[in-house]
C-alpha positions as CSV (number, residue, x, y, z in Angstrom):
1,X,13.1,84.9,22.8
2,X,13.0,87.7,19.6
3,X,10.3,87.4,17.4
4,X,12.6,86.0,15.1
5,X,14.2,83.1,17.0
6,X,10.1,82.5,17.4
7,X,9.7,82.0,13.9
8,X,12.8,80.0,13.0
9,X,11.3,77.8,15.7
10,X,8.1,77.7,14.0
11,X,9.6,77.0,10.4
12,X,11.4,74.4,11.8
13,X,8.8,72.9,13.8
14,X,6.3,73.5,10.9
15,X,8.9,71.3,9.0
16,X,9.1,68.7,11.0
17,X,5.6,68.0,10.7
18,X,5.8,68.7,7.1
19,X,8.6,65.8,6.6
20,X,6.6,63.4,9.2
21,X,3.0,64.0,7.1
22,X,4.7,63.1,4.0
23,X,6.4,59.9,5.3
24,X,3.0,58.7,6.2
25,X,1.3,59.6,2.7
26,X,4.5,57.9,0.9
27,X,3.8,54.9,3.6
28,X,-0.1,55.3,3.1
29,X,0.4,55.0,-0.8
30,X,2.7,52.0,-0.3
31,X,0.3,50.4,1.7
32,X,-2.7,50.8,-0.9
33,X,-0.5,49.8,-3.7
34,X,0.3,46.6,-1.2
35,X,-3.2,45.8,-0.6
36,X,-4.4,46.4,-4.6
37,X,-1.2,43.8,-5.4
38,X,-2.3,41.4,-3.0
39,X,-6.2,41.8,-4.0
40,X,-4.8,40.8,-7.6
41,X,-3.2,37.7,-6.3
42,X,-6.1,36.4,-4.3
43,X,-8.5,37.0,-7.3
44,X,-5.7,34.7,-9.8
45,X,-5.4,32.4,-6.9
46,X,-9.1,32.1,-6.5
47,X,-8.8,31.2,-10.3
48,X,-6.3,28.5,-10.6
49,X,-7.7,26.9,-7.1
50,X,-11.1,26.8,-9.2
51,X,-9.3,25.3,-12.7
52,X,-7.9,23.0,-10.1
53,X,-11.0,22.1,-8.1
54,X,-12.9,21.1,-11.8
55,X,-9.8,18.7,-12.4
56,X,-9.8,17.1,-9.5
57,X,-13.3,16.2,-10.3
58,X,-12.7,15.4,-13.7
59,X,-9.8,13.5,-11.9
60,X,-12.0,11.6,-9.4
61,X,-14.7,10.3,-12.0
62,X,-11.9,8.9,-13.9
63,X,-10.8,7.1,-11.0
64,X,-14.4,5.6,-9.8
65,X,-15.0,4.5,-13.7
66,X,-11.5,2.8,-13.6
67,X,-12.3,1.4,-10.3
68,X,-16.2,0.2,-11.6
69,X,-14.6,-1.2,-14.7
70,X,-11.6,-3.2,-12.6
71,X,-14.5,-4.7,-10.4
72,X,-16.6,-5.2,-13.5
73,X,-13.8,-7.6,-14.9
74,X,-12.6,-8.9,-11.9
75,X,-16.6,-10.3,-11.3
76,X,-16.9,-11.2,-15.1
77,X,-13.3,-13.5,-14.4
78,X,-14.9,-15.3,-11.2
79,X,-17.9,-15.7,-13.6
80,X,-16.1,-17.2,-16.1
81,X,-13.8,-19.0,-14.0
82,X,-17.0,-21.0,-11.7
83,X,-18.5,-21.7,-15.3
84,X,-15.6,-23.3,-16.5
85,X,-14.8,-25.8,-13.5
C-alpha cells in the first residue's frame, strides 16, 4: 500500500467517524431539546392537576353541606310531621 492509498484510507476513515460523531451530537441535541419539552409539560401538568385538586375540594365541601342540609330538612320534616299527628 503507497503512502497515498494510506492516506485516502485515513481521510475516509477519519470521515466516517466525522459523520458518525455528528449524528450523535444532532441525536444528543434532540434528545435535550426532548427532555427540556417534556420537563415543561410535567411542570404545566403539575399545575392544572393542583387547580384541579383545590376544585375537587371546593367540590367536596359543597357536596357534604348539600348533603348536611338535605339531612337537616329531612329531620326537621319527621319533626314536624310526629308533631302534627
Amino acid at each position: 500500500m503507497t503512502e497515498h492509498e494510506e492516506r485516502e484510507l485515513c481521510r475516509m476513515r477519519f470521515n466516517s467517524i466525522e459523520k458518525w460523531q455528528n449524528e450523535a451530537d444532532r441525536r444528543f441535541d434532540e434528545g435535550t431539546k426532548t427532555m427540556h419539552d417534556q420537563d415543561v409539560t410535567i411542570g404545566k401538568l403539575l399545575t392544572k392537576m393542583d387547580t384541579l385538586t383545590e376544585s375537587i375540594k371546593g367540590l367536596s365541601k359543597a357536596l357534604w353541606g348539600a348533603l348536611v342540609g338535605a339531612t337537616m330538612i329531612g329531620l326537621g320534616f319527621i319533626i314536624w310531621f310526629i308533631q302534627t299527628q
